[in-house]
C-alpha positions in Angstrom: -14.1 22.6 11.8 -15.9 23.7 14.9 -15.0 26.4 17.1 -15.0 26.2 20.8 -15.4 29.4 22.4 -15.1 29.6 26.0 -12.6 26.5 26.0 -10.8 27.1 29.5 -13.9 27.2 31.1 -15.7 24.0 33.0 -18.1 23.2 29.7 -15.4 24.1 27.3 -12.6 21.9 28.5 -14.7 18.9 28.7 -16.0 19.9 25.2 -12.6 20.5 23.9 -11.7 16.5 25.4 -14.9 15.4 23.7 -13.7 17.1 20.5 -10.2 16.9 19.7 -9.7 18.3 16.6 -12.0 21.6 17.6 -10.2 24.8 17.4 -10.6 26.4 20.8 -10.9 30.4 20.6 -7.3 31.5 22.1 -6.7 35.1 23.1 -3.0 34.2 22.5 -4.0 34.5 18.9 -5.0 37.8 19.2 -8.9 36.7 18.9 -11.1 38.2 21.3 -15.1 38.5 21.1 -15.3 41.7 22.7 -13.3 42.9 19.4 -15.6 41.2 16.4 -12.9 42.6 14.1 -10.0 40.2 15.9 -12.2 36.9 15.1 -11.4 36.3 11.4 -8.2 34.3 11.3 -10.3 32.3 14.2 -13.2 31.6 12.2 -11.4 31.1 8.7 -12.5 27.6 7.7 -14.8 26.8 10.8 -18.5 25.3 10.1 -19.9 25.8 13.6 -19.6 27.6 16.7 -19.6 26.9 20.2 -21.0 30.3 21.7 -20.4 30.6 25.3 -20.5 34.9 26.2 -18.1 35.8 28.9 -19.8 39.6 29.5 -22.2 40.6 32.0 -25.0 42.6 29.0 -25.9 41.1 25.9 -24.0 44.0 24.0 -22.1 43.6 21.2 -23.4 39.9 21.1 -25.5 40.7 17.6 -21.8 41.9 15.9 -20.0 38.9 16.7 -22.7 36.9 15.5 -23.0 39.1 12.5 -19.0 38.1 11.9 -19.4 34.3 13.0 -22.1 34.2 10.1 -19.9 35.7 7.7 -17.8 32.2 8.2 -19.8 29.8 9.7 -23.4 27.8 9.2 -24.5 27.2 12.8 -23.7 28.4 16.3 -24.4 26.3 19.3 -25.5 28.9 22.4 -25.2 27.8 25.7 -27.7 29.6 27.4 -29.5 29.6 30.6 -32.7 27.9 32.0 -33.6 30.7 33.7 -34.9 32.0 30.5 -38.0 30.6 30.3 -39.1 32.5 33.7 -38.6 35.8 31.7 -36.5 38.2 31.1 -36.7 40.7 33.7 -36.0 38.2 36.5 -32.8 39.3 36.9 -29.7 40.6 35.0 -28.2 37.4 34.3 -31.7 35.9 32.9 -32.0 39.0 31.0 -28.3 38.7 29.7 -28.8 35.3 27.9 -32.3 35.8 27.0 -30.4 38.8 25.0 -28.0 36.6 23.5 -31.0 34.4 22.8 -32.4 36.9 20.4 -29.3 38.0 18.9 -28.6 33.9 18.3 -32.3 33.2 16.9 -32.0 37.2 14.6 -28.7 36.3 13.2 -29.2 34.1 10.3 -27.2 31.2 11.1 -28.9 27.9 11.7 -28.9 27.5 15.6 -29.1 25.1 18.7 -29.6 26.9 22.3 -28.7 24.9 25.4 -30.8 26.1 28.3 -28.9 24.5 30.9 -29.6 24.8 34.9 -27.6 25.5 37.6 -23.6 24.5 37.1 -22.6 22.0 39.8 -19.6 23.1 39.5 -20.6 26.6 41.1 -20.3 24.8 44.3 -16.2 25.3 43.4 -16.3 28.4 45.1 -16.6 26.8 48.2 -13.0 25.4 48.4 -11.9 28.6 50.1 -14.3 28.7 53.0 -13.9 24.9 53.4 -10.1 25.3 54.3 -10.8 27.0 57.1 -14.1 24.9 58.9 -16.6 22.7 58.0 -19.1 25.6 57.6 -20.0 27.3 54.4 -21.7 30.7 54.2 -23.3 32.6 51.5 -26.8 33.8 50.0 -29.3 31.5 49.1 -30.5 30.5 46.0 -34.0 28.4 45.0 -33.2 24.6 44.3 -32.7 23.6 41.1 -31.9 20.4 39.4 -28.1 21.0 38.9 -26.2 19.7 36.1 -22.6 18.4 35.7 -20.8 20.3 33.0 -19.6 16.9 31.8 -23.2 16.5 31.0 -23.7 19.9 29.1 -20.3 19.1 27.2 -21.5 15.3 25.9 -25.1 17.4 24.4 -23.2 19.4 23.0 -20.7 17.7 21.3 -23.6 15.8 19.8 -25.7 18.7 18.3 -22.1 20.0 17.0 -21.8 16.6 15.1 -24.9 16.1 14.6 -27.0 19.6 14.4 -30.3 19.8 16.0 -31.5 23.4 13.8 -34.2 25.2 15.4 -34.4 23.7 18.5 -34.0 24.6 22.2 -33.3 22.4 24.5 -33.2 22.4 28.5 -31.0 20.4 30.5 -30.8 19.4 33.9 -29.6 17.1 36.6 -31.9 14.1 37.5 -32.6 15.7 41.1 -33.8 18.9 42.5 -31.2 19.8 45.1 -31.6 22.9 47.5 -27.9 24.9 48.4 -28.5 23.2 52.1 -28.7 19.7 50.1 -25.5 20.9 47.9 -23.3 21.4 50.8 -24.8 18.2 52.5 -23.8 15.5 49.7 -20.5 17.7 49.1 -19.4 16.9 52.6 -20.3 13.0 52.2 -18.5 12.6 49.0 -15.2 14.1 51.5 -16.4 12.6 54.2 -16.6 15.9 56.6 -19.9 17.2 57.9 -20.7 19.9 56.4 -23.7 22.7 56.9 -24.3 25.4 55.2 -25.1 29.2 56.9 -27.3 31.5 54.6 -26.0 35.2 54.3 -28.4 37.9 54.1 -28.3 39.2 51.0 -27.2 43.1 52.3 -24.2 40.7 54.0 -23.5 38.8 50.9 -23.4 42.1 49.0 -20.8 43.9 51.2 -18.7 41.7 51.7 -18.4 40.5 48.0 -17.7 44.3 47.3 -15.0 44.3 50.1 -13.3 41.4 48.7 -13.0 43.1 45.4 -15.4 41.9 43.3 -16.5 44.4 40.3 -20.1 46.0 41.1 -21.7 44.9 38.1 -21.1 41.3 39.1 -22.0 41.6 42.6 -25.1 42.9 41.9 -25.6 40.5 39.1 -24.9 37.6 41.7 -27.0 39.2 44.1 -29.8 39.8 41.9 -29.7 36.4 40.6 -29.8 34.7 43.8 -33.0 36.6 45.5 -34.8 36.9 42.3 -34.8 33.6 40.4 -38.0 31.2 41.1 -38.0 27.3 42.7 -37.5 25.1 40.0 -39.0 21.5 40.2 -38.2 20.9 36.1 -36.1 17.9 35.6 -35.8 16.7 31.6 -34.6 13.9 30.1 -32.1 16.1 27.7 -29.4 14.3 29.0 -30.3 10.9 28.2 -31.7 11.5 25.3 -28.8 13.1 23.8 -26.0 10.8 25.6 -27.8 7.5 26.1 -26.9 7.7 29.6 -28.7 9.4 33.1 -27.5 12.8 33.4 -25.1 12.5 36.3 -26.2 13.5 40.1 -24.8 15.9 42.3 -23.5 13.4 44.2 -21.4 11.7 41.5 -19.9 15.6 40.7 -19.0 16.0 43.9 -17.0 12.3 44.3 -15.1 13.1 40.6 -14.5 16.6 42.4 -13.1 15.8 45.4 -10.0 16.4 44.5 -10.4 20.3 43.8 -11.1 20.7 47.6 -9.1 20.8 51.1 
């Protein structure tokens, strides 16, 4: 039995279709990982664990792994490339790299999944896009961006069939800037489409006055202006699947859909 935490989320659900008979973790039930003590009746039976961590610190990650290794053998962490720059790049590197340590101290055999930039960030856009052709934010280093359909097949395959020890990094199979993003976003709709960078102080203000908590703003933020150019690409992916990891390009086509 495997558990899927994070399972409405744009890895989980295409893990969830990849595994059918996975339990995913359900707040309905009651189950809830910022309550280690609710996780029981989740775990009873289960063998592995997807780990996905839904917070913005690393807190609290060492007692849920201390309860998923009171039921399960391995755990499957989907962390962040991003880690291997270090940990005091920003607060979201230095989240995961936290939950890396808590994964590696807990006992349980374990995988990490470094993966890069989601391409399905580039969701958020769908707002902005139903008013213009124009989308404005901060911006960010390029990265090799990866599908979550992508992260979802690696891991369904080190779930099956577990990879202990090991860390792998997965990417797309093209370094794409925000600029590029938006570009092959508005092909795949056929629209023209630019993208305006935001100055950070911008970005930051008006995040705040549309809500947003703080914490996450300034994890965004910090994120954003802090994290290096990335020309890594791996072969993860391929390896793992026996197929390319997809491109940006192909995302954006299945996407289309999800925007105006």
């Amino acid at each position: 039995m495997i558990l899927v935490t994070g399972a409405g989320g744009n890895v989980g659900r295409e893990l969830t279709g990849l595994l059918p008979d996975a339990r995913p973790l359900d707040r309905g039930t009651g189950a809830d990982l910022a309550k280690p003590d609710t996780l029981d009746a989740a775990l009873r039976e289960v063998d592995a664990v997807f780990l996905v961590w839904p917070f913005l610190t690393s807190a609290g990650g060492a007692a849920v792994l201390e309860k998923i290794a009171q039921y399960a053998r391995r755990v499957v962490y989907l962390s962040s490339s991003a880690v291997r720059f270090g940990a005091g790049t920003d607060p979201i590197t230095r989240l995961y790299a936290g939950l890396e340590a808590a994964v590696r101290e807990s006992g349980v055999e374990w995988t990490i999944l470094r993966a890069d930039t989601f391409a399905s960030n580039a969701l958020g856009w769908a707002g902005q896009l139903r008013s213009g052709d124009v989308v404005r934010g901060p911006d960010s280093a390029a990265t090799a961006v990866i599908d979550p359909v992508d992260i979802a097949a690696v891991a369904a395959g080190v779930l099956r069939e577990p990879a202990p020890g090991t860390t792998l990094t997965l990417t797309g199979p093209e370094v794409v800037s925000r600029s590029d993003q938006v570009r092959i976003l508005g092909a795949a709709l056929g629209r023209e489409l630019t993208f305006e960078p935001t100055p950070f102080e911008a970005a930051r203000a008006q995040l705040l006055a549309d809500g947003r908590p703080p914490e996450l703003v300034e994890a965004l933020i910090g994120s954003a202006q802090n994290r290096p150019a990335s020309d890594l690409i791996t072969t993860t992916v391929q390896a793992h699947t026996g197929r390319p990891a997809s491109t940006f390009h192909t995302w954006s086509t299945r996407n289309a859909p999800a925007f105006p």
